[in-house]
N, C-alpha and C positions, 0 to 999 in steps of 0.2 A: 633149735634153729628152724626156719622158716623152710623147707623141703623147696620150696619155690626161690633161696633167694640164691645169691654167689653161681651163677648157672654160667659156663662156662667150658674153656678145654682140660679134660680131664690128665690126658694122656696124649703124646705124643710120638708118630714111627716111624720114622722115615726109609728107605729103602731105595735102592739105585746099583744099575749094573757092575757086574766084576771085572768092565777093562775100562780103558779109556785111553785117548790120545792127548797126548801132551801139545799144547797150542805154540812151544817154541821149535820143536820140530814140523808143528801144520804149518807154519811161515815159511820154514825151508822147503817143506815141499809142494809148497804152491806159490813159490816163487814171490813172493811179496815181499817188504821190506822187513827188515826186524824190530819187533815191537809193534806192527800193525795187528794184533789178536790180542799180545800178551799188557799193551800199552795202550791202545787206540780203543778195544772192547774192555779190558783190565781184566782177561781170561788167563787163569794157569793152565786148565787141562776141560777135556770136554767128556763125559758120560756116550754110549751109545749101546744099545743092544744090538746083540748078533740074533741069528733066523731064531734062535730056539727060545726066544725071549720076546713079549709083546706088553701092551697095556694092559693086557689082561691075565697074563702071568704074574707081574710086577703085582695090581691089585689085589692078587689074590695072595702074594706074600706077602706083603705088608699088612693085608689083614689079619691073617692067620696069624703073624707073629706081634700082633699087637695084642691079641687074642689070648697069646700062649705066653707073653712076657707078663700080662698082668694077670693075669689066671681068669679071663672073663670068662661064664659061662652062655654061651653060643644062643641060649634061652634067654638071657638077661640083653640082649641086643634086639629093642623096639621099633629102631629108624634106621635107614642104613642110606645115605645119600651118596651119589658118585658125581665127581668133577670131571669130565674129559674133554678134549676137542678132536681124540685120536683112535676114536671108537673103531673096532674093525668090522663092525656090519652096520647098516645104514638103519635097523629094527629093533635088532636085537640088543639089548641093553648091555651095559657091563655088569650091572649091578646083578641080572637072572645069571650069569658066570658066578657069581660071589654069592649066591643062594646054595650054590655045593656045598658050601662051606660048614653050612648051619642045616643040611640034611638029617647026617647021623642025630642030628638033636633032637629032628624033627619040629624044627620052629621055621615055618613058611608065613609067618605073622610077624614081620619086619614091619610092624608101623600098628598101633591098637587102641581101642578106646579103652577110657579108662572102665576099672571094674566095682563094684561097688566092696568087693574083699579088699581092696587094697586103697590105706588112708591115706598116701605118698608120704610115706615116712624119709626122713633123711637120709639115709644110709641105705641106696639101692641094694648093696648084698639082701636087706629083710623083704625085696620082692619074692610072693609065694607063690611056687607051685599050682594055689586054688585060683589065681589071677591068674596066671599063663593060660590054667586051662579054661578059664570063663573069660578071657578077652575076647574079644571079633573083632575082623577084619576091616578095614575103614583106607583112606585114600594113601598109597605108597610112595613113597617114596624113590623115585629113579635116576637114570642119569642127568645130570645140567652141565649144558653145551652151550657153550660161548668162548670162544677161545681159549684165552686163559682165566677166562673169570668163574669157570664151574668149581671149582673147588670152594670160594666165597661162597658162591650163590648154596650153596650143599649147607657150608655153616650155619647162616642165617637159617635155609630152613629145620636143622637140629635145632638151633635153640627156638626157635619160633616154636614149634612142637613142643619142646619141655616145658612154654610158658604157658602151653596151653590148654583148655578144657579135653583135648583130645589124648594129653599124655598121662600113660597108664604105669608109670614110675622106671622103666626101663629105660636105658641107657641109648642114647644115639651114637651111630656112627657117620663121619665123612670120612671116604675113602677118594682123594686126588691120586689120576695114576696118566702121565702123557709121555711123548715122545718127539721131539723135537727136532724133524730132518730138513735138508733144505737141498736144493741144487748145487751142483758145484758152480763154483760162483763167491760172491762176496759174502753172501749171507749162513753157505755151510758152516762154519766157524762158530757161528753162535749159536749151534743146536745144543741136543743134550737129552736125558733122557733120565727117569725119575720118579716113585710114587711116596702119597707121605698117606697117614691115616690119620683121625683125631677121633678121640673118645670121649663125646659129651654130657652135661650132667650136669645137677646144681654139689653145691661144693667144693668146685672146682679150686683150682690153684692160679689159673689164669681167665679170671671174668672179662665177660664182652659187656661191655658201659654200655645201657641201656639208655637211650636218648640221646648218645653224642655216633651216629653213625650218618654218614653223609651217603649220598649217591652221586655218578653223571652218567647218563645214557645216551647217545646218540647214531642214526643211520651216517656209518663211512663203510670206505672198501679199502684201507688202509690194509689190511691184511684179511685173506680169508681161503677156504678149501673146495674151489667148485669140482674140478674134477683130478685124477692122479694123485701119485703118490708126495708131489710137495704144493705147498702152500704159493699163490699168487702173493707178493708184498713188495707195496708200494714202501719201501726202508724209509723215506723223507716225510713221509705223509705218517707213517707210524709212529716216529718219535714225536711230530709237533704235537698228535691227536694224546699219544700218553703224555707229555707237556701240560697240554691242554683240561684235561680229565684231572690231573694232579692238583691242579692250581683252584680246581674250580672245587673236587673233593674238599680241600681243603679250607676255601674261604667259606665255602657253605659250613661243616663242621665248627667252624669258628662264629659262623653269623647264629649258630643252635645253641651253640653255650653262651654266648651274649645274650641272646631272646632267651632262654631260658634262667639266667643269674637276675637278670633284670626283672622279669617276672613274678620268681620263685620271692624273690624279697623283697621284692615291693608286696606279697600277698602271703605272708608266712603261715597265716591261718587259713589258707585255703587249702579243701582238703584235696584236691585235683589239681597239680603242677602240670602244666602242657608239655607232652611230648614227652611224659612220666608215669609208667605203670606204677602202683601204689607198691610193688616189689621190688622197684627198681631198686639196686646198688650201688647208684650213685648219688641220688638225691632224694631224703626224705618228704615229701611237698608240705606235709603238716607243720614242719621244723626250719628255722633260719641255722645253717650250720652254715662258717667259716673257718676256713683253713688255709693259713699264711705257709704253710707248707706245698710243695708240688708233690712229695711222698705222703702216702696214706699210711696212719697206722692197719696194718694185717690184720692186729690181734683184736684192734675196736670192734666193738659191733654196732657204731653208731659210723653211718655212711657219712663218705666227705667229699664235698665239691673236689671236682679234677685238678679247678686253676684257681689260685688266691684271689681274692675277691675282694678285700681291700689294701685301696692305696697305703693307708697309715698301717705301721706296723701294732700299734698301739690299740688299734681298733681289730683287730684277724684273729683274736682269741676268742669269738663269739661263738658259742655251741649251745642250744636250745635244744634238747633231745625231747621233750617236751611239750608238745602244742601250745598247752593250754597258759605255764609259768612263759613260755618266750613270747605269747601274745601278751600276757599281763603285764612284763615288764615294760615290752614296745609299746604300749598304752601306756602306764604310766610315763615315760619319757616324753610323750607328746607325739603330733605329727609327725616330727623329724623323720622319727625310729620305724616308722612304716613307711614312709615317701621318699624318705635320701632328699628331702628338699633343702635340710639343712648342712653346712660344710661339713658338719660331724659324721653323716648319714651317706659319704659320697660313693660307699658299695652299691647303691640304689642307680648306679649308671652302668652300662654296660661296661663290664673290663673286659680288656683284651685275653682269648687263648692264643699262647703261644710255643713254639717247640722249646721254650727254656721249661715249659709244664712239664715236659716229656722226660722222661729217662733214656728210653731206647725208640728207636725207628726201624721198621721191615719194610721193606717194597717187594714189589712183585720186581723180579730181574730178568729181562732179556738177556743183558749184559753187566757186568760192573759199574763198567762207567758209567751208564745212564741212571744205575743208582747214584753214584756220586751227583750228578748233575741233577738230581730230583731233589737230593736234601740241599744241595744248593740255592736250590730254586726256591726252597721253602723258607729257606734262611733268608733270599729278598721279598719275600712277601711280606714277612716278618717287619721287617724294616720299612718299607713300604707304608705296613699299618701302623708304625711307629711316627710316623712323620703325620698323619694324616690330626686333626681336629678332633677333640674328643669324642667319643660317643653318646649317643641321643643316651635323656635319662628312659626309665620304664614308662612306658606308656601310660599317660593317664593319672602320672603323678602331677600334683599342681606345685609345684616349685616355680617361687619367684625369679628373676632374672639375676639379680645379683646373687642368688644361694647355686643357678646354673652355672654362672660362672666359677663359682669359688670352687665346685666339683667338676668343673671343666681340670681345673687351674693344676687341682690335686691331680687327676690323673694326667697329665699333661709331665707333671713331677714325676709322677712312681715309674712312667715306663723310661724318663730318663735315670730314673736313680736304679732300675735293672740293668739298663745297658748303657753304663755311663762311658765307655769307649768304641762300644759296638756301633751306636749312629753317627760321630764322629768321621768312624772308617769308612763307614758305607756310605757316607754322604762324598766322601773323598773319592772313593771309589765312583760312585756315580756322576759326579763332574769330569771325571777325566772320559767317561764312555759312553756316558747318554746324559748331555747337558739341559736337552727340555724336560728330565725331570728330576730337577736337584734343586725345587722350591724349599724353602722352611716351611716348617708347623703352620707358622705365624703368615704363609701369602698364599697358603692353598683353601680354595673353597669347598666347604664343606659340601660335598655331591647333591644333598639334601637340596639345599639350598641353591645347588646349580638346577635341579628339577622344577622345586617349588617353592619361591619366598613368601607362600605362606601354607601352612601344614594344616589350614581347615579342611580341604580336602582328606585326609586322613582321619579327621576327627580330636585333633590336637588341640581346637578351641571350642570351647564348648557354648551351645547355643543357650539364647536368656531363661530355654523352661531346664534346661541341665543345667545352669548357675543357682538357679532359686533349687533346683531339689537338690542340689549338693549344699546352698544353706541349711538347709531345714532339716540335713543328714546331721549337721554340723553342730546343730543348736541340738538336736537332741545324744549326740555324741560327740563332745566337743577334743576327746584325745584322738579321734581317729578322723584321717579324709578320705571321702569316698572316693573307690577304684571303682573302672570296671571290672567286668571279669576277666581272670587269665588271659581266655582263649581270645577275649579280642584284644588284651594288650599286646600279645605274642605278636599277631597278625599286624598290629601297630606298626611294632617295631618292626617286624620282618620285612614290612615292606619301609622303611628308611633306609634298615642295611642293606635293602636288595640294590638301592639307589647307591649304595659306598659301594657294594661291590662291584656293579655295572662299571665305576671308574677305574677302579682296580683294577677291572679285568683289561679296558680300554690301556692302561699304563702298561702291565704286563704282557699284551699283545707284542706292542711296541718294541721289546727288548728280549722277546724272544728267539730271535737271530744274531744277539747282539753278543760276540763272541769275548768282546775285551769286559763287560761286563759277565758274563760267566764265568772266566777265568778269576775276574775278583771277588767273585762269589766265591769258586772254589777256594779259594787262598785263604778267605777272611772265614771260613769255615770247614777249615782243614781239621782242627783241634778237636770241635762238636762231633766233625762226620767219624772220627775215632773212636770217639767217646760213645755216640748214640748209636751208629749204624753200624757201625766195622764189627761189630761181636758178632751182627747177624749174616754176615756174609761168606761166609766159609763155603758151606756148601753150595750158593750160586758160583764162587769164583773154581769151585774144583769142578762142579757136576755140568755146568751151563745150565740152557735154558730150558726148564723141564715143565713149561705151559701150566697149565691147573696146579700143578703142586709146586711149583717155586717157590710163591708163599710159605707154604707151611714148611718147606725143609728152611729158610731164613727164620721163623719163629723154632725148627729143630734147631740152627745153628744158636741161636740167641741162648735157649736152655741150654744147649752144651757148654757153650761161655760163658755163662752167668748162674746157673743151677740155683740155688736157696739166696741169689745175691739178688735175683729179681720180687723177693718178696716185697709189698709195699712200692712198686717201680710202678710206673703207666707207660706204656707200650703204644707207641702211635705205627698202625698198621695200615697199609695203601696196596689195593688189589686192582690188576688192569688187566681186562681184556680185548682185544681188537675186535673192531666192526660197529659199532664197542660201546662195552659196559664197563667202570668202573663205582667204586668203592671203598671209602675211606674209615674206619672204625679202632677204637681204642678198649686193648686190654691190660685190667688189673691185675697186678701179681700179689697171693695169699699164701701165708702159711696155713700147711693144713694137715694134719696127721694121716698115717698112714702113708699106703703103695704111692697116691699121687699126689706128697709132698715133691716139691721143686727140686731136690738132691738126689732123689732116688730119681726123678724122671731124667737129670744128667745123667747119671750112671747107665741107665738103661737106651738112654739115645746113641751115645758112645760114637759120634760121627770119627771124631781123628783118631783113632785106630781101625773104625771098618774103613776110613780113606785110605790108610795106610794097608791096607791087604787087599787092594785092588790090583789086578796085574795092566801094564803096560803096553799098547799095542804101536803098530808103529801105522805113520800114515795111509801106508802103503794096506793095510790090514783094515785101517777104516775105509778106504777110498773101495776095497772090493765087499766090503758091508755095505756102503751104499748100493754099490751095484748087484747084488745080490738081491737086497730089497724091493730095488727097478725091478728084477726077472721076476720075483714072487708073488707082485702086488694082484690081488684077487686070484691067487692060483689056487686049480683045485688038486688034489691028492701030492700033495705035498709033504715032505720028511725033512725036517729041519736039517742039515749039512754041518751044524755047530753040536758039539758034541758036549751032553747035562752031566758029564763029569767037572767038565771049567767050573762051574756053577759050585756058589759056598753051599753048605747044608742045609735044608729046610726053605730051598727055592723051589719054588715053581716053575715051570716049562714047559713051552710046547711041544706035543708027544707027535701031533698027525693030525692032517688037513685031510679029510676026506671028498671022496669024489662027489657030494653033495653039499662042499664046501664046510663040512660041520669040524671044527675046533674041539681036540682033545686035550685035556692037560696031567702033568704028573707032579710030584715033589721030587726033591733030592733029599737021599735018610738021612 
């Protein structure tokens, strides 16, 4: 096996305080109606640290004990990225706190070039000794701060680092560690408090799909921390903006696997797939693979598209592992078998991703409900692009009009013969709540075509000295039609769908206040959000909002619930953070032997029994923890007043705040 390929989360830890308040006694004692927490945010109980307890205690337990559950040694850790928004000094990092850790080791080389002793062998345990000691020192790894988005942002750079010429075979770590307090007021209710760790590395059990990761970034002040101990949040202006970020993650993600299916097969013998390392694990570029499947086989070792790619069932068993036999065959077949120009060939159009691809969903969770309301939300998009006119073929392919349409015609079929009741509902649904947009297939204008009724500007007709050299391509290779390359069919396309999706987003604006359409969203996608999301929600609904690491305890909660059941699953993942960066990316579930098969990492996550040994505080008990916190914020010589016996075993704690404000910390034995 390829040391570079299945690169991914190894290991997963989550960790989170020993009390918590119950959100149907915070109702009673704050005087609000019942069911305003436990119905309205969709909270049980909320997480909160007392004085002896911070983000940097929590990170430094979760490390340690991710550490010491999978027997790492403390040398074997190359990268170590930290997620926060809730750092307690404005310099000092968290991550130089979690260098303690890895002292007795003496490994202060968290991040190394590679060394010429070491050939990145598969199996990180055969990192040596003579490579530790002949690595050096190269650019580190620290904290990333963006609200809730540094724990992401920490991922990406793990694996970015293992893919790269700078990793020296050692293991990365992301460490998410926050805290989530708010005024009293409307918004304390949905704090919480939290850290998770992940341990990454090729051979993982849960891969990050390389080339389907989306971004949105933009300047808001929806929520942020200028000065004091809580956060400034604009609550209306946050949910539109995470709304907004969700919708846009997600058409983009979907406009990448479209530009990329459409390309990848239109050009099967090209050895450079766009927007596809030659390592990737999801798409070989040299090879036409399809797969009428949304599950991957685990145990293949030949990579498989995410989303089925043909309409006909009849045609989805095509696998070319092979370069050189899947171009011979496509040549002998004739044009068709490269172009999609013929009805036979209609994979050669853009198909739709959709969340029927998916097995499971994580969001990032302020609240419950705003999860529900997110997969909601995806489910009209969904529908949405179901209604909409086929999609543009690959760029560059010369199909007649009558062969466009007969591959119009086909996919126009298959997404009703997926959801042969579902746009029915939602069409029903959309009439009764938002009737300017309940057009058919058949009377909406293709966005394309509302921009430009003619596509020479993009390059779609080609001019008389590119007609004569595509003859003379022709006459001297008469099975095959000339393409351009890849990267400028991608670009093609990318900008048609950029014009479908300007519409979409235009329609979608429209109806995102529109409450009696939400509500039949929620309804008509009650059964899915069961099925896809609810596994992953456990610990958002017991713990609240615990910023950076929410995420990754909803991917802990998922393995709790699903442990060796996510083998072969695709995981569609959505990370938000305010001010605001979000992020959208899809992981694979693998069988794989050993400590970080998927069974053993449920066993060792073991969320609903450490839930269950939490003790219970009462309102009254959180309300002088906040106030406590008020009196402490930047104090100096300070003695925690909570007492490191509460505390389960093998936690960390704050020992002493010195009169130069310096931070000491201890374990519990």
């Amino acid at each position: 096996m390829d040391a570079l390929s299945n690169i991914g989360i190894l290991a997963v830890e989550p960790y989170f305080p020993s009390q918590f308040v119950d959100q149907a006694e915070l109702e009673k004692h704050d005087n609000v109606p019942a069911g305003k927490y436990t119905v309205g945010l969709g909270q049980t109980s909320m997480a909160f640290f007392k004085d002896q307890e911070n983000v940097v205690s929590a990170a430094m337990t979760v490390t340690q004990n991710l550490m010491d559950k999978y027997q790492i040694d403390p040398r074997s850790i190359g990268r170590l990225e930290v997620g926060t928004e809730s750092s307690i000094d404005r310099s000092k990092s968290i991550k130089t706190f979690l260098m303690a850790l890895f002292a007795d080791s003496g490994n202060t080389d968290i991040e190394a070039k590679p060394c010429s002793a070491y050939n990145r062998l598969p199996h990180l345990h055969l990192w040596t000794q003579e490579c530790y000691e002949r690595s050096t020192h190269t650019e580190p790894g620290v904290d990333n701060v963006n609200a809730c988005y540094g724990g992401t942002a920490g991922l990406y750079n793990a694996i970015n680092w293992i893919e790269s010429r700078a990793w020296d075979g050692r293991y990365a770590m992301v460490v998410a560690s926050d805290e989530a307090v708010y005024a009293e007021g409307p918004a304390r209710p949905s704090g919480g408090a939290g850290a998770v760790a992940f341990l990454v590395g090729p051979n993982a059990p849960l891969v990050l799909e390389r080339g389907l990761t989306s971004c949105h970034m933009e300047h808001m002040y929806d929520f942020y921390k200028p000065a004091g101990v809580y956060p400034k949040v604009d609550g209306p202006l946050s949910l539109k903006c995470y709304m907004r970020a969700l919708e846009t993650c997600y058409i983009r993600l979907c406009r990448k696997a479209e530009v990329r299916t459409a390309v990848n097969i239109a050009n099967p013998r090209h050895p450079h797939a766009p927007h596809a390392p030659t390592h990737s694990p999801l798409v070989q570029p040299t090879a036409l693979v399809v797969n009428s499947q949304p599950k991957c086989d685990p145990n293949s070792s030949t990579p498989d598209l995410i989303f089925p790619l043909s309409p006909d069932p009849s045609q989805a068993q095509i696998s070319h592992t092979d370069s050189e036999p899947a171009a011979a065959s496509a040549a002998a077949a004739g044009p068709a078998s490269l172009t999609g120009s013929a009805p036979a060939a209609a994979p050669n159009a853009a198909q739709n991703l959709e969340l029927s691809d998916f097995d499971y969903c994580c969001f990032h969770s302020p609240f419950h409900k705003l999860v529900r309301k997110a997969f909601a939300r995806l489910c009209h998009i969904d529908k949405l692009r179901q209604q909409r006119p086929p999609g543009p073929q690959a760029a560059g392919s010369s199909a007649s009009s009558n062969a466009s349409e007969t591959t119009g015609t086909a996919q126009a079929e298959t997404r009703q013969e997926r959801h042969p009741q579902g746009a029915q509902a939602h069409q029903d649904a959309l009439q009764a709540a938002h009737p300017q947009h309940t057009q058919s297939p058949s009377q909406l204008q293709h966005p394309c075509e509302q921009h430009s009724p003619s596509m020479s500007h993009l390059g779609m007709h080609s001019s008389p000295d590119q007609l004569h050299e595509k003859q003379r391509h022709q006459q001297q290779a008469p099975g095959l039609q000339q393409q351009p390359p890849p990267g400028e069919q991608a670009q093609r396309l990318h900008q048609l769908l950029e014009a479908e999706a300007a519409e979409l987003h235009k329609q979608l604006a429209d109806t995102l206040s529109n409450r009696a359409l939400e509500k039949a969203m929620a309804d008509e996608s009650a059964a899915q959000f069961e099925a896809k999301v609810k596994p992953g929600c456990l610990a958002g609904q017991a713990l609240g909002n615990m910023y950076s690491a929410s995420l990754g305890m909803a991917l802990a909660s998922l393995i709790e619930a699903k442990g060796a059941g996510l083998e072969g699953s695709k995981i569609l993942v959505f990370s938000y953070g305010s001010g605001l960066a979000a992020g959208m990316f899809v992981l694979k579930g693998r069988a794989v032997p050993g400590a970080f098969a998927l069974h053993h990492l449920q066993s060792k996550v073991d969320l609903q029994d450490r839930l269950q040994q939490r003790t219970k505080s009462s309102p009254e008990e959180f309300a002088e923890t906040m106030h406590v916190l008020e009196q402490r914020f930047h104090a100096a010589e300070y003695h925690p007043v909570s007492s490191a016996a509460t505390l389960h075993p093998h936690t960390y704690y704050l020992k002493h705040i010195d009169h130069a404000y310096r931070s000491s910390y201890s374990r519990v034995d």
